[in-house]
C-alpha positions as CSV (number, residue, x, y, z in Angstrom):
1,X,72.6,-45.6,99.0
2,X,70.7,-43.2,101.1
3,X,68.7,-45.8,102.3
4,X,71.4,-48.3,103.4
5,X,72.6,-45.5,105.8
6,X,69.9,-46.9,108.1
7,X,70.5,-50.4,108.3
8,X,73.7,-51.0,110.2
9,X,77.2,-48.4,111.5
10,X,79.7,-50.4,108.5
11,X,76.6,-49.5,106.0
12,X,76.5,-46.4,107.2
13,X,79.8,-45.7,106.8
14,X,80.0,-47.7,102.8
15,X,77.0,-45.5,101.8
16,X,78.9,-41.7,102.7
17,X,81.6,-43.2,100.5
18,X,82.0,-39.9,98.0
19,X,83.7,-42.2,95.0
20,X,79.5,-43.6,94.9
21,X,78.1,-40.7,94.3
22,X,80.0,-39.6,91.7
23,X,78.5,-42.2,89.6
24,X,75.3,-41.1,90.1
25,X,76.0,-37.4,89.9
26,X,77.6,-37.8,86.1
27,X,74.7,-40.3,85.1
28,X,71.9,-38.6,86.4
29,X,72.6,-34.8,86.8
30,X,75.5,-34.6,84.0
31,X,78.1,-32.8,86.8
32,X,81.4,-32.8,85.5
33,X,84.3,-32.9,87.2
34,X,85.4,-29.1,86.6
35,X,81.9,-28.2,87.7
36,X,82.3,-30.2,91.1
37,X,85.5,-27.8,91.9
38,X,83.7,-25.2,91.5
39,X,80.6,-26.0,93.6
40,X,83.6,-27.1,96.3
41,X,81.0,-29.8,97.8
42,X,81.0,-33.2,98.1
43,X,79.3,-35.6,95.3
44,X,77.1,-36.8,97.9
45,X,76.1,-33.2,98.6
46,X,76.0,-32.1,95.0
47,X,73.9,-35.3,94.5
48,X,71.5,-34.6,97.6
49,X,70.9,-31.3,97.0
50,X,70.4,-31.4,93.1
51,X,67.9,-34.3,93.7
52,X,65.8,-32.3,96.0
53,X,65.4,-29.3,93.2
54,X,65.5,-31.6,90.0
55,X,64.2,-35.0,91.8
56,X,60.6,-35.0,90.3
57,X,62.7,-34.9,86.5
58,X,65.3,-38.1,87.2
59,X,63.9,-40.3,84.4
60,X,64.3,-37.4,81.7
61,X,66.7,-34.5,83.2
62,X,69.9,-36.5,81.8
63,X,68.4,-37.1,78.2
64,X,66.9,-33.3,78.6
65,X,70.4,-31.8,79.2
66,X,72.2,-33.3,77.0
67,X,70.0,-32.4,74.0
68,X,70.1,-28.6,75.0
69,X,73.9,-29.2,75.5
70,X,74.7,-30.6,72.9
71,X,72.2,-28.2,70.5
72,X,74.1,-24.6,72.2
73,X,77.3,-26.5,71.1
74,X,76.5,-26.7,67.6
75,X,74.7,-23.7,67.1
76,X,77.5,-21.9,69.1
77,X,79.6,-22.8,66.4
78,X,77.0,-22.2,63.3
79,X,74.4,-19.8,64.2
80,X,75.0,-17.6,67.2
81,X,72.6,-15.3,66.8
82,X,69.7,-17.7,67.7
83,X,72.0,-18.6,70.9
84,X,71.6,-15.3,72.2
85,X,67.4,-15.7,71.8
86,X,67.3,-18.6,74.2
87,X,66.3,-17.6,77.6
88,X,66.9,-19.3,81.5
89,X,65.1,-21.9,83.4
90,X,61.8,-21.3,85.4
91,X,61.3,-22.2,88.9
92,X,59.3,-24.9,89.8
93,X,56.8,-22.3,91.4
94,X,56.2,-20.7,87.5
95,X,55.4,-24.2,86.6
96,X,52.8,-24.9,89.3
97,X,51.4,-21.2,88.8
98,X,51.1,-22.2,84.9
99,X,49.2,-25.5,85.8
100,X,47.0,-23.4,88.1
101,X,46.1,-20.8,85.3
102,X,45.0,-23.2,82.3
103,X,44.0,-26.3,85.0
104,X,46.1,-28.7,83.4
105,X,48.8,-30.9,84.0
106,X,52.0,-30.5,82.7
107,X,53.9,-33.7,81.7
108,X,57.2,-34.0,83.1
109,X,59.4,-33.9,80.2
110,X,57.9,-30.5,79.2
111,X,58.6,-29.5,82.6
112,X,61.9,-30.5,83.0
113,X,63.2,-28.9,79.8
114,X,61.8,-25.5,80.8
115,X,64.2,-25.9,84.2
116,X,66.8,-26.1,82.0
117,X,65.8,-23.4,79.4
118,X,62.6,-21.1,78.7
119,X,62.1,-21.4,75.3
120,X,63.4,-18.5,73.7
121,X,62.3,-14.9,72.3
122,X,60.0,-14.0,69.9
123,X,62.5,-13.7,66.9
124,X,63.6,-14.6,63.8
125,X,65.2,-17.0,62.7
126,X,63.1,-20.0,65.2
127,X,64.8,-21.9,67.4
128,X,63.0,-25.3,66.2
129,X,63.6,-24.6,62.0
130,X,62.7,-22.6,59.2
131,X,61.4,-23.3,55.5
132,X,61.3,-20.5,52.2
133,X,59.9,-20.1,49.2
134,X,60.1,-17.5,46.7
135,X,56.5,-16.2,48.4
136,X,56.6,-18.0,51.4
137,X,58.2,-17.8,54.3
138,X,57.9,-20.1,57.7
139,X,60.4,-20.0,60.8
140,X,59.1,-21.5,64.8
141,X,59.9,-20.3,67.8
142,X,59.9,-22.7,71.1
143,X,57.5,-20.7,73.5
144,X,58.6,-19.4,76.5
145,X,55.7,-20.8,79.3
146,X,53.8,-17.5,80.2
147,X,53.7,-17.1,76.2
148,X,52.4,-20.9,75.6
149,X,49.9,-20.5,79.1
150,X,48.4,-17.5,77.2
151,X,47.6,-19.2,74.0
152,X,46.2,-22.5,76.0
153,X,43.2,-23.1,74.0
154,X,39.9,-24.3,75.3
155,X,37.6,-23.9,71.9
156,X,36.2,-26.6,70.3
157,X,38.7,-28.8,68.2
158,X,41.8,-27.9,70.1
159,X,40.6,-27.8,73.6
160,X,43.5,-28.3,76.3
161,X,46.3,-27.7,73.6
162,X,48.7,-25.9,74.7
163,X,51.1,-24.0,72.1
164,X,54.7,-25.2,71.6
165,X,55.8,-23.3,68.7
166,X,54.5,-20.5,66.9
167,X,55.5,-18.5,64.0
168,X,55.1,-14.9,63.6
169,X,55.3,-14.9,59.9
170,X,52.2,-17.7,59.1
171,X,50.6,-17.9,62.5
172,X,51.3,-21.5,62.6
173,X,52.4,-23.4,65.9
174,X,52.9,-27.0,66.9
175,X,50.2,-27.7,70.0
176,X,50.6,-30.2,73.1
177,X,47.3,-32.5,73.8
178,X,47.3,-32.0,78.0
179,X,44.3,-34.7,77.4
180,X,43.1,-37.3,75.6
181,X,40.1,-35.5,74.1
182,X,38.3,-34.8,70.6
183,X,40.4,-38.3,69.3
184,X,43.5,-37.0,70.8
185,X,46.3,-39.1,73.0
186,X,47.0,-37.8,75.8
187,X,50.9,-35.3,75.4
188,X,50.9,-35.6,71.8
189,X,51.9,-33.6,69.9
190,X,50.7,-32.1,66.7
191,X,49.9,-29.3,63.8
192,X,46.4,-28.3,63.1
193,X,45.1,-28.3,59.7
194,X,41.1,-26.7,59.5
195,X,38.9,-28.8,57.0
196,X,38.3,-26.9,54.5
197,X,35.6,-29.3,53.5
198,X,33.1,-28.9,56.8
199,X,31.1,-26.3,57.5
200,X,31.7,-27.0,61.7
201,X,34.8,-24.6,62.5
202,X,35.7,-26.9,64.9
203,X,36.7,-29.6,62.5
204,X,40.2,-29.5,62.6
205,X,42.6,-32.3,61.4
206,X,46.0,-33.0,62.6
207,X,49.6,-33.8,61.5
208,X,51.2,-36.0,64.2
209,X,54.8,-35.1,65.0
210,X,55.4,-36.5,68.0
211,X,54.2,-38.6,70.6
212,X,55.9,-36.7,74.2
213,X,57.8,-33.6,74.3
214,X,60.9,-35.8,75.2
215,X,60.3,-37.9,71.9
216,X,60.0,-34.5,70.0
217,X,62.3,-32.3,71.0
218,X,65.4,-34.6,71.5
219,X,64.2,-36.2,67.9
220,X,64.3,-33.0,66.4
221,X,68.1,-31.6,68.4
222,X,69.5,-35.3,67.2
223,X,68.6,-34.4,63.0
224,X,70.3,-30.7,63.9
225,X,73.3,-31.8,65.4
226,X,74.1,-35.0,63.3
227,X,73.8,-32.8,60.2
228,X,70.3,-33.8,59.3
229,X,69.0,-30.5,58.8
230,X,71.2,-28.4,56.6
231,X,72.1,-24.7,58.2
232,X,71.4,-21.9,55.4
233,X,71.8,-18.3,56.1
234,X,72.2,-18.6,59.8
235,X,69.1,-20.9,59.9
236,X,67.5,-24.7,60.6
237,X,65.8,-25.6,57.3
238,X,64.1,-28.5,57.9
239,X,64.9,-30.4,54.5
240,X,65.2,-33.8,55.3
241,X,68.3,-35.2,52.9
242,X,68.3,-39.1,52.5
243,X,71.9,-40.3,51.7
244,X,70.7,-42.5,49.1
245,X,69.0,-40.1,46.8
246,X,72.0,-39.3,44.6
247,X,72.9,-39.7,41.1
248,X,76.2,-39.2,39.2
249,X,76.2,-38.5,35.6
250,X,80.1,-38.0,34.5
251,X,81.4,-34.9,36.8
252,X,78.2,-33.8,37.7
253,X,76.4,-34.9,41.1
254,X,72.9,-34.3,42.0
255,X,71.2,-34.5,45.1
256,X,67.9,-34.0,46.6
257,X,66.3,-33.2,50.1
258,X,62.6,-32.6,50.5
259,X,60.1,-31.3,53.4
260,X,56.4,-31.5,54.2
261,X,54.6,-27.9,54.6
262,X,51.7,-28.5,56.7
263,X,50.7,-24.6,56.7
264,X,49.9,-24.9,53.2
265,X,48.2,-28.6,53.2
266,X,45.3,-29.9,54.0
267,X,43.6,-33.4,54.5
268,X,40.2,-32.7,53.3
269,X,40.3,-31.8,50.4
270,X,43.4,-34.0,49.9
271,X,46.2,-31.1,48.9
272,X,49.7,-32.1,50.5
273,X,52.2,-29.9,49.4
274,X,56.2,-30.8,49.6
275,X,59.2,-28.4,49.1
276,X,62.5,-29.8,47.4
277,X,66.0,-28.3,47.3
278,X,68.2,-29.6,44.7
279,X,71.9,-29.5,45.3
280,X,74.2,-30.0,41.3
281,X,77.8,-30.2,41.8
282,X,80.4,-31.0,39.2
283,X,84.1,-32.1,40.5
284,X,86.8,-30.1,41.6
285,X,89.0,-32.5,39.9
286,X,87.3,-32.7,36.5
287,X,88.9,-30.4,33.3
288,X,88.0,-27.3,32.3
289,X,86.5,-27.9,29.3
290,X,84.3,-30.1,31.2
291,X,82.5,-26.5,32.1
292,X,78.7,-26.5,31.0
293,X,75.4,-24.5,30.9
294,X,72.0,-26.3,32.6
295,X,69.2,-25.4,29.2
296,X,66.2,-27.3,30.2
297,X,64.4,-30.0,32.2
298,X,62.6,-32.9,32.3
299,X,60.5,-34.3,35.3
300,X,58.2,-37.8,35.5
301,X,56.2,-37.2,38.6
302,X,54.2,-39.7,39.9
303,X,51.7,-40.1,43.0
304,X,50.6,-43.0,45.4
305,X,47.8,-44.3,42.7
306,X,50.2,-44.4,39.8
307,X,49.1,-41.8,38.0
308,X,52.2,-40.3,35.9
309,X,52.6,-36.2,35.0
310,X,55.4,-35.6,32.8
311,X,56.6,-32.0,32.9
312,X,59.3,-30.6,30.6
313,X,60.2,-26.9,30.6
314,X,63.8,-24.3,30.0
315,X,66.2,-23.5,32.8
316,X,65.5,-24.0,36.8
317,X,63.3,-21.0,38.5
318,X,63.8,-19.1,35.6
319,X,67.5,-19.7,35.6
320,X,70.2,-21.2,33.2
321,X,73.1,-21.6,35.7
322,X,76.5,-22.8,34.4
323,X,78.3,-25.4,36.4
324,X,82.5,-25.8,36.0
325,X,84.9,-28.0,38.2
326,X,84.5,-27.5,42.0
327,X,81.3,-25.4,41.7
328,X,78.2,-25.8,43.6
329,X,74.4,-24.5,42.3
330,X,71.5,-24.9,44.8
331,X,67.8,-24.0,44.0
332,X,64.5,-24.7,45.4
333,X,61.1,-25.7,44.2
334,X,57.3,-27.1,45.4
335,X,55.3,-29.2,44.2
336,X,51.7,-30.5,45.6
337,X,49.9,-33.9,45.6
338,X,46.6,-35.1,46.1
339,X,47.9,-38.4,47.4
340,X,49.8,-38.8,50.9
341,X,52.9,-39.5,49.0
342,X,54.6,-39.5,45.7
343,X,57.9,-39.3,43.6
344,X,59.8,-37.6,41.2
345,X,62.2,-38.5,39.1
346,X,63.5,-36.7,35.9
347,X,66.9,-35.6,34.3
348,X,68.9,-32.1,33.2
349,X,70.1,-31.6,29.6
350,X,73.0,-29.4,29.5
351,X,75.4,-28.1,26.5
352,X,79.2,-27.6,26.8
353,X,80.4,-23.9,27.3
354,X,83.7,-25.3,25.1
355,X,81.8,-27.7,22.4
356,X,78.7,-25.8,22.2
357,X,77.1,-28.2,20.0
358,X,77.7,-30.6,22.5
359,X,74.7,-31.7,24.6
360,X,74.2,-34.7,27.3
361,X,71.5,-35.3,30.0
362,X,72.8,-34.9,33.8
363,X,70.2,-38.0,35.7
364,X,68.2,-36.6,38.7
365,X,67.8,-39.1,40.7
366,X,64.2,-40.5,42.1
367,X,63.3,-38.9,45.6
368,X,60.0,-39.4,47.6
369,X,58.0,-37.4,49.5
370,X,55.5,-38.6,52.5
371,X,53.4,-36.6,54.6
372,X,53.3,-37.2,58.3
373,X,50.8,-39.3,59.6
374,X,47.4,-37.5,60.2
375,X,44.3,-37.7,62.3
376,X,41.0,-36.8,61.1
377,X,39.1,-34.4,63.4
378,X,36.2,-36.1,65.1
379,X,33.9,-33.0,64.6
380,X,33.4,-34.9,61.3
381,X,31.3,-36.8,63.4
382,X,28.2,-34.4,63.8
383,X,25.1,-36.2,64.7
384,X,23.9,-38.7,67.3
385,X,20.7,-39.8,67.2
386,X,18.4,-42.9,68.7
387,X,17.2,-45.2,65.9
388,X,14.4,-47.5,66.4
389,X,13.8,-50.2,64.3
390,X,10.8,-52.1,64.4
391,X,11.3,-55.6,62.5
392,X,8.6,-58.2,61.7
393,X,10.3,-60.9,62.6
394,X,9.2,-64.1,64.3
395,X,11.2,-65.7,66.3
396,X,13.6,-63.0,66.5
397,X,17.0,-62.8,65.2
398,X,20.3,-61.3,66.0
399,X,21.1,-59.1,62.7
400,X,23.8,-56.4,63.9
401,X,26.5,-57.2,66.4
402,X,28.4,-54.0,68.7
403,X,30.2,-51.7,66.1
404,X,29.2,-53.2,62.8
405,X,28.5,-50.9,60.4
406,X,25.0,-50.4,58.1
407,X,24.3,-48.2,55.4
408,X,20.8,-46.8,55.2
409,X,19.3,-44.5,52.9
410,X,23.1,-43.4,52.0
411,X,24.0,-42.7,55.5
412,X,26.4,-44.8,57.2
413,X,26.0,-45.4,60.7
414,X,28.0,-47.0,63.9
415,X,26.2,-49.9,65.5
416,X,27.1,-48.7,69.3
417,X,24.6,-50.0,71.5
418,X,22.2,-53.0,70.7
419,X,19.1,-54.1,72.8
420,X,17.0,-57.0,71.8
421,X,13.2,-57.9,73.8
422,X,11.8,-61.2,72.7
423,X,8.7,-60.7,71.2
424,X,6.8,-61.6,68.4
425,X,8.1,-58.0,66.9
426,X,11.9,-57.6,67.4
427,X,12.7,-53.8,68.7
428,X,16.8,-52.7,67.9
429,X,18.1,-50.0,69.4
430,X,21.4,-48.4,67.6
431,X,22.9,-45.5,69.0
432,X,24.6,-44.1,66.3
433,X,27.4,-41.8,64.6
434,X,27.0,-40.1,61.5
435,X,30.0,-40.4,59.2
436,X,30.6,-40.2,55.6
437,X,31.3,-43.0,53.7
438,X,35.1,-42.2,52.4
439,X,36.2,-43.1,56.4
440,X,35.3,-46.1,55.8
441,X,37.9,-49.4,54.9
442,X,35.4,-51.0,53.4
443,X,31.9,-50.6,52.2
444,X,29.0,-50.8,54.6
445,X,26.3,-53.7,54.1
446,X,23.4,-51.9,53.3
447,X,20.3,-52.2,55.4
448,X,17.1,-53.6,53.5
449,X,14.7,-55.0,55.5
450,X,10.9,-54.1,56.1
451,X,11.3,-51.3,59.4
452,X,9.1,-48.5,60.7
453,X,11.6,-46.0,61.6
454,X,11.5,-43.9,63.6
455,X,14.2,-41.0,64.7
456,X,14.7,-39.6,67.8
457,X,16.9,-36.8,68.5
458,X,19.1,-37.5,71.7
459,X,20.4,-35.0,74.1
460,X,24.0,-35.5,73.2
């Protein structure tokens, strides 16, 4: 519209037209009609003059906005307390003095969500969810930008992260790749998870939870506001509830929701541990005498290869609750796998409070757990080296092609570079990777020919 000013007087005139730029105002900058009356300007001007503070952000201010809306509307309503932590926008000038203190970009999505709100204070509960255990207790904040500039890392296996999240409780935080380094893409985002299993401290695995801060955060507000996230004690728990995984025995309803813990998981060794919160119910509407007492339990877990753990025990975290019409009991338990994913499945046996020599089995119904997917740190990948192999062969022949695999002497190595001279003795040059054989899909074909070998150690 701005542009079509130029061409012609009638143009002009068609392109000053307010009723246009109203459009463009509500789709773009969200201005309401009630905030228009109160700015007293024109939708032109509003237009105009919030383009030349927010232009940079047009593609995700909308989307932006409306997620922090509507996330102050529901917690408004549910937890007002963690309203209160949230702080104001940053200028654009913070942002640029940020990028000049950690010499990184920033993408625009992070940007333009910190123009609409800082992050919040360091308190408790976290603004972005919360998980507890008996002994355990996890709850994130969303960083403020001076607060996420000072924990920018630059050491080896999270260089140019920058935090999102962080946790006062476990230390854990969600980090920002500013680059596509150490097997990273570029603005993904993440949680770390050391290998236990290397003896580099820079090996560091990861737990992928988003790909851009746009697709995270506004992910993440959409499972809060539709309900997908249950509020308990003024807090997000992140249990993840699917609609399906409920089972009705009689009066009595059972339900599950699960979540991942990545603080207390790990890829290597394979140890992914999973929280559950089980929800029994029994009808408002069924009879008194209906009224019962939970004795014991019986679960059939089972992981990704099949293999089955039956577990049978009294009570629920050491409890015997009794359940009567309308009443609601909630607990919650862990358990760990050594598999990516798994089940559980099981029932209750109960007893009736008014036939006590009545007893009957409440189904629970199956539920699965997944972890998120993960990325294996590429300090795994410790050694480069030069091989040289010298092979009698006459004429020569073409054994290895770019990034086949071989297997020599039990160590597995990346075919990255191949050379061959045509002479009576054929010379291949491999510049290799060391990596252990579990990484791989498949086995490697094992190299058995008559060589002279001969290693030498390369600068990198």
């Amino acid at each position: 519209l701005q542009y079509c000013c130029y061409l012609s007087r009638r143009l002009n005139q068609l392109s000053s037209h307010d009723p246009l730029w109203k459009r463009h105002c509500k789709k773009y900058w969200l201005i309401s009609e009630e905030e228009k009356s109160q700015r007293n300007q024109s939708w032109k001007a509003i237009f105009i003059s919030t383009y030349s503070d927010l232009g940079r952000y047009i593609r995700y201010y909308a989307t932006l906005k409306k997620a922090w809306d509507d996330l102050e509307k529901y917690l408004g309503q549910r937890c007002p307390r963690m309203i209160g932590s949230l702080k104001e926008s940053v200028r654009e000038e913070d942002l640029d003095a940020v990028e000049a203190q950690i010499g990184c970009k920033l993408p625009d999505d992070y940007r333009c969500s910190f123009r609409i709100h800082n992050g919040q204070k360091l308190v408790v509960p976290g603004l972005m969810g919360s998980m507890a255990l008996s002994n355990h207790y996890r709850s994130e904040d969303l960083l403020d930008i001076d607060t996420a500039a000072g924990g920018f890392q630059q050491r080896l296996g999270l260089k140019q992260c920058l935090p999102l999240t962080f946790c006062i409780h476990t230390g854990l935080s969600q980090y920002m790749a500013l680059e596509s380094v150490e097997g990273r893409n570029k603005y993904e985002i993440f949680y770390q998870c050391p290998d236990q299993m290397a003896r580099n401290p820079s090996a560091i695995d990861m737990f992928i939870t988003g790909t851009s801060y746009l697709e995270w955060f506004t992910s993440y507000v959409n499972k809060v506001v539709t309900g997908g996230y249950p509020i308990i004690r003024d807090q997000i728990f992140r249990y993840v509830h699917d609609k399906e995984c409920v089972a009705t025995t009689g009066d009595i309803t059972v339900s599950v929701s699960t979540s991942f813990l990545p603080e207390l998981s790990s890829v290597h060794p394979p140890h992914y541990f999973f929280t559950y919160r089980i929800r029994i119910e029994m009808s408002k509407d069924a009879l008194p005498e209906k009224a019962c007492q939970l004795d014991s339990r019986y679960w059939r877990i089972t992981n990704a290869k099949g293999d089955v753990e039956e577990v049978q025990g009294p009570g629920v975290v050491g409890e015997f609750p009794i359940i009567s019409p309308g009443r609601v009991y909630e607990y919650t338990s862990c358990t760990t796998f050594s598999t990516t994913s798994g089940y559980m499945e099981g029932y209750y046996t109960f007893h009736c409070l008014y036939y006590k020599d009545k007893f009957f089995n409440v189904t629970i119904p199956r539920f699965h757990m997944v972890c998120p997917t993960f990325k294996v740190s590429t300090a795994r990948m410790v050694s480069r080296d030069v091989v040289v192999l010298m092979l009698d062969f006459s004429p020569p022949i073409l054994l290895f092609s770019k990034n086949a695999w071989i297997n020599f002497n039990r160590t597995v190595y990346c075919v990255e570079t191949l050379i061959s001279h045509h002479f009576s003795v054929f010379i291949l040059f491999l510049k290799i990777t060391f990596l252990s054989e579990p990484f791989l899909k498949k086995p490697a074909p094992h190299l058995s020919v008559l060589a002279t070998i001969a290693y030498l150690r390369s600068s990198t």
